[in-house]
N, CA, C and O atoms as a Tinker XYZ file with bonds, in Angstrom:
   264  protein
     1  N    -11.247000    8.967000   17.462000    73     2
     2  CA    -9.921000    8.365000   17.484000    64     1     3
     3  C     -9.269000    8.566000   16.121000    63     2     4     5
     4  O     -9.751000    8.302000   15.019000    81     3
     5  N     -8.155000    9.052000   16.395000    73     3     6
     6  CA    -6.957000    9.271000   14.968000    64     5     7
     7  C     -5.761000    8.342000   14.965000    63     6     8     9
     8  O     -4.969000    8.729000   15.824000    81     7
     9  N     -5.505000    7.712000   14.593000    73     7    10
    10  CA    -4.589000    6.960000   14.000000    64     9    11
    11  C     -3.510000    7.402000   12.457000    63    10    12    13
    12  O     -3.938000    7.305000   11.307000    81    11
    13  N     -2.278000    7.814000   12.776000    73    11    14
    14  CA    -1.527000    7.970000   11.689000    64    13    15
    15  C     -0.065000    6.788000   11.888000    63    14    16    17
    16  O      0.490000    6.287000   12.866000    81    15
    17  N      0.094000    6.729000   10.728000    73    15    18
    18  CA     0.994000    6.056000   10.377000    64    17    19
    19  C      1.886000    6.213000    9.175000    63    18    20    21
    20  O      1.387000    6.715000    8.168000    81    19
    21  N      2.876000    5.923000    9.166000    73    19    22
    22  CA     4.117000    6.377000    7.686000    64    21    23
    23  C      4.468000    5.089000    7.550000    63    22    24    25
    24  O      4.725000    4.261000    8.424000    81    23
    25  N      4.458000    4.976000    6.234000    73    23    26
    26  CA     5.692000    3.824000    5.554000    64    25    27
    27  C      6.373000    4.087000    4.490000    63    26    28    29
    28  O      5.897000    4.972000    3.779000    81    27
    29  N      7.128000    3.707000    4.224000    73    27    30
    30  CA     8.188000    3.912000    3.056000    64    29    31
    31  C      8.208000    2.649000    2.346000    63    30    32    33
    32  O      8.599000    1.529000    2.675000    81    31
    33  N      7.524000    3.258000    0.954000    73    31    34
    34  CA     7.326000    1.898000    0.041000    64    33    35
    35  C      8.860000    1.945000   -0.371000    63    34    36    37
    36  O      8.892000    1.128000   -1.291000    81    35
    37  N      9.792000    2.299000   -0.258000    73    35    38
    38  CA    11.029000    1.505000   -0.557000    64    37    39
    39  C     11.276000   -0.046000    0.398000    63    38    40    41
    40  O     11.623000   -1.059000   -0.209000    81    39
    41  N     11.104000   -0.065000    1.572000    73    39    42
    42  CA    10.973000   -0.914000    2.125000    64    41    43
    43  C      9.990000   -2.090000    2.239000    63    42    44    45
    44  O     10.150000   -3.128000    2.882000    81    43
    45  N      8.528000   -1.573000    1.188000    73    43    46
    46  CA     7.453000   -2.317000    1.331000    64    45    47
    47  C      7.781000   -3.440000    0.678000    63    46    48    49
    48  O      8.653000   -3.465000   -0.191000    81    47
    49  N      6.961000   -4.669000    1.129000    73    47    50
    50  CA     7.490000   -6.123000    0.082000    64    49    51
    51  C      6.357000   -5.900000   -1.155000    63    50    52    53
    52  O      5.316000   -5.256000   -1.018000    81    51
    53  N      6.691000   -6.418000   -2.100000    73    51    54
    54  CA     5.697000   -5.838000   -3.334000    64    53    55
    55  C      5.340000   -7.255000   -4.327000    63    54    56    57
    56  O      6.241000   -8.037000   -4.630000    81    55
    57  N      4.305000   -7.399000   -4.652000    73    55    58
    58  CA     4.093000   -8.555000   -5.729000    64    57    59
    59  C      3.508000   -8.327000   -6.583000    63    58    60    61
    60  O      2.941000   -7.235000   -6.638000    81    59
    61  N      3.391000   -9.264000   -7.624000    73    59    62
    62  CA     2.106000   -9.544000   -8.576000    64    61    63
    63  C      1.423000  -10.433000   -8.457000    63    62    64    65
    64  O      1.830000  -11.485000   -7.964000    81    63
    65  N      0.181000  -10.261000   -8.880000    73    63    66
    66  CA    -0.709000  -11.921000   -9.019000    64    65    67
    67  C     -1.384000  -11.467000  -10.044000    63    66    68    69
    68  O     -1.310000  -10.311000  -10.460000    81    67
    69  N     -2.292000  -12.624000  -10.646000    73    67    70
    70  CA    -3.158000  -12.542000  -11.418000    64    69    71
    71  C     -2.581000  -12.759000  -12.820000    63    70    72    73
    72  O     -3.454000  -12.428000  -13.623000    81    71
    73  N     -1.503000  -13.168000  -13.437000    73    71    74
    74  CA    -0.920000  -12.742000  -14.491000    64    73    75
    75  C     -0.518000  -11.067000  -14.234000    63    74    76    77
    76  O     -0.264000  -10.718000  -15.386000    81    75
    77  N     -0.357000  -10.058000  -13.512000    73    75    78
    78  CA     0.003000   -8.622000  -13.779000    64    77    79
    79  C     -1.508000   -8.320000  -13.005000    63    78    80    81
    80  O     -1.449000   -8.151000  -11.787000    81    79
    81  N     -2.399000   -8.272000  -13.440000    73    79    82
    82  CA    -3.000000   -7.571000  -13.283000    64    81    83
    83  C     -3.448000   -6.839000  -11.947000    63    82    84    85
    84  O     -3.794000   -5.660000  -12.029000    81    83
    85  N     -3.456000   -7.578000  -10.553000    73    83    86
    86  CA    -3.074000   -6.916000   -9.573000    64    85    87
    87  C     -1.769000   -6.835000   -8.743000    63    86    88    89
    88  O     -0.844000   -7.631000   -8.584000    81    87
    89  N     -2.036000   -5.509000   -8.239000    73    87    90
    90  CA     0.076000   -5.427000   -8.015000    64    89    91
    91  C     -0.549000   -5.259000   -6.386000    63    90    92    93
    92  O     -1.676000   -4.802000   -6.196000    81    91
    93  N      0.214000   -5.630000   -5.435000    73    91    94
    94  CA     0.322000   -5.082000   -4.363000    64    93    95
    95  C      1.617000   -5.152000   -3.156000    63    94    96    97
    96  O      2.551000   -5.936000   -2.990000    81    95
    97  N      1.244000   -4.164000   -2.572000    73    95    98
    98  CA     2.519000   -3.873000   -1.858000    64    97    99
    99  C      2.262000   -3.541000   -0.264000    63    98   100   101
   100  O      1.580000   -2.578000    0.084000    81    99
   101  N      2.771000   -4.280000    0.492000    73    99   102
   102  CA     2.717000   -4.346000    1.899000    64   101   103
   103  C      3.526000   -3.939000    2.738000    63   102   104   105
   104  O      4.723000   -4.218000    2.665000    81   103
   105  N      2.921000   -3.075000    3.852000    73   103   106
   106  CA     4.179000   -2.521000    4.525000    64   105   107
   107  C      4.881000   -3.890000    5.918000    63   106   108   109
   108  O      4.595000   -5.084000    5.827000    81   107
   109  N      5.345000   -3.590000    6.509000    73   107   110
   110  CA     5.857000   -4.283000    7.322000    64   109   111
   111  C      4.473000   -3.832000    8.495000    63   110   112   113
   112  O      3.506000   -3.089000    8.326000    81   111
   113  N      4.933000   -4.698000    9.756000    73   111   114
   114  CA     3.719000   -4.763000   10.905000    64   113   115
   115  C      4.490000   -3.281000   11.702000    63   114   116   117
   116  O      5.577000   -3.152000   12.266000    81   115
   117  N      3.114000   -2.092000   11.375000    73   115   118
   118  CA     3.299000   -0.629000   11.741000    64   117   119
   119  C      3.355000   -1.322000   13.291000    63   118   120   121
   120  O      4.542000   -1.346000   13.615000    81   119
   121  N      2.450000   -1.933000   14.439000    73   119   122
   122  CA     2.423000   -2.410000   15.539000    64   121   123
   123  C      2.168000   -3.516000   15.609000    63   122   124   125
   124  O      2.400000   -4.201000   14.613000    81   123
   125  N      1.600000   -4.135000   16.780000    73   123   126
   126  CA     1.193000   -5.513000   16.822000    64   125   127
   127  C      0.025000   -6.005000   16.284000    63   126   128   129
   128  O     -1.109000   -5.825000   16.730000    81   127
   129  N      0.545000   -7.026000   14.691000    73   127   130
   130  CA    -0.143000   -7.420000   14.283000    64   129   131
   131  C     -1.481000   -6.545000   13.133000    63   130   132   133
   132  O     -2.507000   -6.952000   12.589000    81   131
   133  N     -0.925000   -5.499000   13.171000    73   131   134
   134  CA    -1.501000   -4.422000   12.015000    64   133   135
   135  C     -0.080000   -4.240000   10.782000    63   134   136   137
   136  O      1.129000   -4.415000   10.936000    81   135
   137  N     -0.734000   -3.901000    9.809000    73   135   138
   138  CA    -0.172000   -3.787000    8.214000    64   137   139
   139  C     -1.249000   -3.118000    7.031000    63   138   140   141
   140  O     -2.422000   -3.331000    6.725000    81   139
   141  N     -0.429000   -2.417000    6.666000    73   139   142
   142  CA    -1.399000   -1.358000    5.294000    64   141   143
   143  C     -0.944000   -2.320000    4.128000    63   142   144   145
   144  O      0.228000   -2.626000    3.905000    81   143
   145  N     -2.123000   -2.783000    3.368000    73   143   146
   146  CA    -1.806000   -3.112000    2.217000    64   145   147
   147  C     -2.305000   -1.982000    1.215000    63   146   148   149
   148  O     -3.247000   -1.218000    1.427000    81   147
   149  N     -1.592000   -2.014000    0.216000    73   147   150
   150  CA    -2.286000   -1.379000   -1.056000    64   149   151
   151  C     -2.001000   -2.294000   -2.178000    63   150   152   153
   152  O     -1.107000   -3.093000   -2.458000    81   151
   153  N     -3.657000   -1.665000   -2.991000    73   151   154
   154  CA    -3.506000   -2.946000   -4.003000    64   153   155
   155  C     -4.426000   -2.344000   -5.169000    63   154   156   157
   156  O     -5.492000   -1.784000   -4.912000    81   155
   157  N     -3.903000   -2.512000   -6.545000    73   155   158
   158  CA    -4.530000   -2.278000   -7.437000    64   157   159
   159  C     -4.841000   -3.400000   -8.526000    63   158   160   161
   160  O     -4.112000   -4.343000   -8.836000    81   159
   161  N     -5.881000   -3.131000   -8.946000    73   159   162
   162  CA    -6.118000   -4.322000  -10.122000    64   161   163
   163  C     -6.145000   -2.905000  -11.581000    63   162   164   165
   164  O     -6.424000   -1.727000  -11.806000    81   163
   165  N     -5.594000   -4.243000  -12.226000    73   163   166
   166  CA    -5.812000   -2.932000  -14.186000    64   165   167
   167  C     -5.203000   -4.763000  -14.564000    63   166   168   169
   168  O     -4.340000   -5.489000  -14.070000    81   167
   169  N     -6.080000   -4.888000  -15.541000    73   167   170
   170  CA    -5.934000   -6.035000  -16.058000    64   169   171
   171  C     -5.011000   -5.638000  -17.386000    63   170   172   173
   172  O     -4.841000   -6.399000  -18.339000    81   171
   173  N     -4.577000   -4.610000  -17.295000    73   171   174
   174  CA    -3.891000   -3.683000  -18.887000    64   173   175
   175  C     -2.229000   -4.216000  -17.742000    63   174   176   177
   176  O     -1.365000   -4.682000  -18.485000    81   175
   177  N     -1.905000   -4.197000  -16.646000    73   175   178
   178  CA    -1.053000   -4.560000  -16.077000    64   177   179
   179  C     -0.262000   -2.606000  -15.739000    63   178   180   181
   180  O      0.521000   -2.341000  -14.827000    81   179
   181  N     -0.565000   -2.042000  -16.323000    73   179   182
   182  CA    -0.126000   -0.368000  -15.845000    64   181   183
   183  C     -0.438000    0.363000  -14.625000    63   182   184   185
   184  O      0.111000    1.460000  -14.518000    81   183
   185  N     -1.203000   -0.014000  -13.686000    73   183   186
   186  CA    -1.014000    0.535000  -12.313000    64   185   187
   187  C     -0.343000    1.812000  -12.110000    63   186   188   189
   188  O      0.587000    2.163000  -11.384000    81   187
   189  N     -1.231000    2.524000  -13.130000    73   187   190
   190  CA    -0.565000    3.888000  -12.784000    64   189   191
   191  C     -0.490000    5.075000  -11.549000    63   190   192   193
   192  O      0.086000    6.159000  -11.463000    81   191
   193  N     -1.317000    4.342000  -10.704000    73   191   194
   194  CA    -1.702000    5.452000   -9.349000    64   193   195
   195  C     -0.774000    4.587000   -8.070000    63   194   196   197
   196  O     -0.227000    5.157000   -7.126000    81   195
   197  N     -0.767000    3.050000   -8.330000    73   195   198
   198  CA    -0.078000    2.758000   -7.966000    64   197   199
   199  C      1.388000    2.587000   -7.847000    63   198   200   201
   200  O      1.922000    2.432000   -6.749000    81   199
   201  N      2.335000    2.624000   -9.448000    73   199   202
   202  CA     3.455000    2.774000   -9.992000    64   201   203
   203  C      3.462000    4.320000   -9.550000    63   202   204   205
   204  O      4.620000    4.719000   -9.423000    81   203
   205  N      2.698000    5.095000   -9.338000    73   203   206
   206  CA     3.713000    6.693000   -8.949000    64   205   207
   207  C      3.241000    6.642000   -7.503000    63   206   208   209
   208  O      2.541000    7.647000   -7.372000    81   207
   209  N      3.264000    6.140000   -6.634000    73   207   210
   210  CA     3.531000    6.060000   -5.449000    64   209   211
   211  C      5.341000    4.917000   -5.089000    63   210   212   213
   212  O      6.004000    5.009000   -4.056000    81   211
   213  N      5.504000    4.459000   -5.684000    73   211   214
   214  CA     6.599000    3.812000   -5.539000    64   213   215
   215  C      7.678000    4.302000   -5.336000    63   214   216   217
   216  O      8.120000    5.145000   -6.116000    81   215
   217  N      8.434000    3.862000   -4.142000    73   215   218
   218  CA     9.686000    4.487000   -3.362000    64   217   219
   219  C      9.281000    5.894000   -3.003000    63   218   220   221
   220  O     10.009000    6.887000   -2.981000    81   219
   221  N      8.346000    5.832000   -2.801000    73   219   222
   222  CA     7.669000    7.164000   -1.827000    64   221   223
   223  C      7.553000    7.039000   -0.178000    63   222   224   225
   224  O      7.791000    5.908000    0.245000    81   223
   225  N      7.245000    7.968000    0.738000    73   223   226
   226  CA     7.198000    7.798000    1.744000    64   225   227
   227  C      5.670000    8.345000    2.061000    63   226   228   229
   228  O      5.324000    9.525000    2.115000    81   227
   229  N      4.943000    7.310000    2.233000    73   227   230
   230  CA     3.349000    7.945000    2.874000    64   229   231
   231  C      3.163000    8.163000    3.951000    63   230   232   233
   232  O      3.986000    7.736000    4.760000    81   231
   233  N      1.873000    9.005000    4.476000    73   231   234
   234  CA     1.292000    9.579000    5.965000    64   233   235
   235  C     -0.108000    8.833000    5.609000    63   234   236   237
   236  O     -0.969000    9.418000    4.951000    81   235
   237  N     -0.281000    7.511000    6.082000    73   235   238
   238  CA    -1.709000    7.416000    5.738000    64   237   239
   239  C     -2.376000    7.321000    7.331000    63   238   240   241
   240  O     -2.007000    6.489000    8.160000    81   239
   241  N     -3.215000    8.141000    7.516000    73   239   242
   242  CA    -4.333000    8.461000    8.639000    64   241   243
   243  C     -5.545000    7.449000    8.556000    63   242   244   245
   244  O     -5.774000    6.884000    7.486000    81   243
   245  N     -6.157000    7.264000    9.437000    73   243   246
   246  CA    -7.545000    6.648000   10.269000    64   245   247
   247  C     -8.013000    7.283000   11.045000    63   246   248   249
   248  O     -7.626000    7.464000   12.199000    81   247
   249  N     -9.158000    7.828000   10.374000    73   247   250
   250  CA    -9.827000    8.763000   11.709000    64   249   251
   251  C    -11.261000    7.802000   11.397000    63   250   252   253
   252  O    -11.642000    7.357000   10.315000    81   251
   253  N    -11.909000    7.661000   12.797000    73   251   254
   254  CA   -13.178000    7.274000   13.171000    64   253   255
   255  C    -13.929000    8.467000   12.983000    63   254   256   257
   256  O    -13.563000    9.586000   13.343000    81   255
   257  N    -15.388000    8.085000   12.192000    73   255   258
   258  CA   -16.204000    8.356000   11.879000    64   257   259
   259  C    -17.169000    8.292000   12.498000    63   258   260   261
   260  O    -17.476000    7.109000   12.644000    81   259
   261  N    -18.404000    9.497000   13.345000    73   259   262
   262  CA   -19.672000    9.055000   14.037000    64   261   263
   263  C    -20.166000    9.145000   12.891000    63   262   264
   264  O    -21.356000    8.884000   12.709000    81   263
């Protein structure tokens, strides 16, 4: 089974916690009751893999594994 999905982190809701140190950003519900989070921790507060994905548009896939 394959599963793809797109979101557009312009639209994603985005926070901080921790003082900075983890950022994350959530897409809206792709179907019922499913949502991609992404989330980074850097206690430096720079999220750099995360900050260059921002206002991007992703293809993130799920493929099952035997």
């Amino acid at each position: 089974m394959k599963l793809q999905y797109e979101i557009d982190l312009k639209q994603a809701e985005e926070r901080v916690e921790d003082g900075g140190a983890a950022l994350i950003i959530e897409s809206d519900l792709l179907d019922d009751n499913f949502f991609i989070r992404l989330q980074s921790w850097d206690e430096t507060g720079d999220h750099l893999t995360l900050n260059s994905l921002r206002g991007k548009k992703l293809k993130i896939s799920i493929e099952e594994l035997r």
